[in-house]
Structures are given as C-alpha cells and as structure tokens.
C-alpha positions in Angstrom: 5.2 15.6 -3.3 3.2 12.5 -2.2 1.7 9.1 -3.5 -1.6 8.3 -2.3 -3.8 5.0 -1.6 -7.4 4.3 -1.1 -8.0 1.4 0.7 -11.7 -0.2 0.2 -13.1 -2.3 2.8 -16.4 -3.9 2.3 -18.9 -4.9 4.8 -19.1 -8.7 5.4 -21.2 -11.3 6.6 -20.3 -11.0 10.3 -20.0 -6.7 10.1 -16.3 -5.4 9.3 -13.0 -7.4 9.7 -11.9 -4.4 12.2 -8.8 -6.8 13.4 -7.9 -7.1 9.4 -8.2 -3.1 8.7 -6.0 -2.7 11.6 -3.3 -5.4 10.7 -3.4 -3.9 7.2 -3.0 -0.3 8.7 -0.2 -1.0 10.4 1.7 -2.6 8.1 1.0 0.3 5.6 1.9 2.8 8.7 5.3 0.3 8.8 6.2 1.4 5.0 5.5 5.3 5.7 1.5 5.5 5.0 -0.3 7.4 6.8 -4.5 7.9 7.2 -5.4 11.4 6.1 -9.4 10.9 5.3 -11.9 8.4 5.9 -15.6 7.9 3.8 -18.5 5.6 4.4 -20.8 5.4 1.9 -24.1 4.4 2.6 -27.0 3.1 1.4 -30.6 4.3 0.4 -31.7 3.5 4.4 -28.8 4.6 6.2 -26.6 1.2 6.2 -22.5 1.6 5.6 -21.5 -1.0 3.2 -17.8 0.1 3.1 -15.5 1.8 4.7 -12.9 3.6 2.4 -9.3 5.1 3.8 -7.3 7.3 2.2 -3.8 7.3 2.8 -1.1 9.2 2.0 3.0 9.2 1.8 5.7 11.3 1.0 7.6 9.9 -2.7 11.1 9.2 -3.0 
C-alpha cells in the first residue's frame, strides 16, 4: 500500500523557485517520497502557472 502527496508550486514573479522545488524534493526524497507524475496546467494562451508533483511512498 502507499500514501501519496501532491505538491503545488505556483509560478512567481521572477518564473519558478527551481532551487526551492529541488531543496523541497530532496528532503521529501530524504523521508522515502518519491516523484511518480508531474502536471502543468496552463492557461487559455499557452502559459504554465504551476507546476504540480505527485509523489508517492510506501506506508508503514
């Protein structure tokens, strides 16, 4: 059986935080999470306003 996450991560002034998702992705990684999808939803014209990661681990 597993537990799963979704992680939200919204675009930003300056674009995406990439350094932040990847701290944050490690540490989850650290505690036994791992990446299994990704989605980025988009606008009418094209533009990604998020990035959204969907992580998984095993319970117990």
């Amino acid at each position: 059986m597993f537990e799963h996450k979704v992680l939200k991560y919204k675009l930003g002034w300056k674009g995406f935080d990439y350094p932040g998702m990847e701290k944050e992705l490690n540490e989850l990684g650290s505690q036994g999470w791992e990446a299994v999808g990704t989605l980025v939803p988009s606008s009418g014209n094209g533009q990604a306003l998020e990035v959204v990661v969907i992580m998984k681990r095993a319970r117990g």
